[in-house]
C-alpha positions in Angstrom: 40.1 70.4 144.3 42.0 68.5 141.4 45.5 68.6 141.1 46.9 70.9 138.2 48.8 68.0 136.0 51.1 68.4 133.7 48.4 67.3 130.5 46.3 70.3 132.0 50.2 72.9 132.4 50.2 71.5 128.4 46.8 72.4 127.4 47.1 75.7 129.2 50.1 76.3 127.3 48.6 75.5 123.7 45.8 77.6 124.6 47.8 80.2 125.3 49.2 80.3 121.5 47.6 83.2 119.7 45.8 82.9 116.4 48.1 83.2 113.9 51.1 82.0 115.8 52.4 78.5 116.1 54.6 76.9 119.1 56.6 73.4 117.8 56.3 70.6 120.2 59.7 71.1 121.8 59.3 74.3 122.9 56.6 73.5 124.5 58.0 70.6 126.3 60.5 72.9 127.5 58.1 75.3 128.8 56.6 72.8 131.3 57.5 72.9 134.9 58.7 69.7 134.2 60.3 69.6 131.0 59.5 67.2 128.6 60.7 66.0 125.5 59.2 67.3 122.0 58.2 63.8 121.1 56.5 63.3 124.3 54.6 66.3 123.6 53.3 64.8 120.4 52.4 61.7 122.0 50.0 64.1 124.5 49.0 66.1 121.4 47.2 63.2 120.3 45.0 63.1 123.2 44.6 66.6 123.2 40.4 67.6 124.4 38.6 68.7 121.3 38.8 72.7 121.9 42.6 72.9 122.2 43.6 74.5 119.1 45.7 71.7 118.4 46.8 72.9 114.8 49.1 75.3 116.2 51.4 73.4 117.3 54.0 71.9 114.5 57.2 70.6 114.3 60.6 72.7 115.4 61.1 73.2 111.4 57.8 74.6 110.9 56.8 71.1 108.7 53.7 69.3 109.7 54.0 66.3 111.1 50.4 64.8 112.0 50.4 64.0 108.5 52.0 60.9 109.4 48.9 60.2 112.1 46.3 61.1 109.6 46.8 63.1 106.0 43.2 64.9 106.6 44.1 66.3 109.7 47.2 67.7 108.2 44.7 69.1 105.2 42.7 70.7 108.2 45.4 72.0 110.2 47.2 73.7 107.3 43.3 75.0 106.2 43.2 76.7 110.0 46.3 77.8 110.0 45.9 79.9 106.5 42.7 81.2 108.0 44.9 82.4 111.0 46.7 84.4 108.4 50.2 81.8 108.5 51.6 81.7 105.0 52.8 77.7 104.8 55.0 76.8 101.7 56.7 73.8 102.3 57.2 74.7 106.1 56.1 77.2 108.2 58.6 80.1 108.8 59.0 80.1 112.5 61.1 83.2 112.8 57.9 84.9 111.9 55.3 82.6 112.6 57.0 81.0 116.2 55.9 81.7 119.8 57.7 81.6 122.6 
């Protein structure tokens, strides 16, 4: 049996995020049982498998940051987001749109 590591604690935790919700990468650094930092969590993110619904996870200020990685997969994940019903001005408001 494979160990549970702490990629597969992340994913788990990303998956967990409900449509329509987002979590920012240091709060879900903090969630592991072996905290992490929010840019470590981006680093991870990059590598995340292809049905982790990756979008949902922004920075703490609700902004996007992948757009620095790639402008088109900021396009997409602001496109899934608004499908998920999350209203996205310049930021994301994450006292209504956060989970914890």
């Amino acid at each position: 049996m494979k160990a549970h590591s702490g990629l597969d604690e992340l994913w788990d935790l990303v998956r967990a995020i409900p449509a329509g919700k987002c979590a920012s990468y240091g709060d879900l650094g903090r969630m592991l049982h072996n905290p992490a930092s929010g840019f470590m969590v981006g680093r991870w993110m990059a590598q995340a498998p292809p049905d982790l619904p990756w979008w949902r996870v922004v920075a703490k200020d609700g902004r996007l940051p992948i757009h620095k990685r790639d402008p088109r997969l900021a396009e997409e994940q602001r496109l899934k987001l608004e499908r998920e019903g999350v209203e996205i001005g310049e930021r994301i408001d994450m006292g209504r749109f956060g989970w914890r």
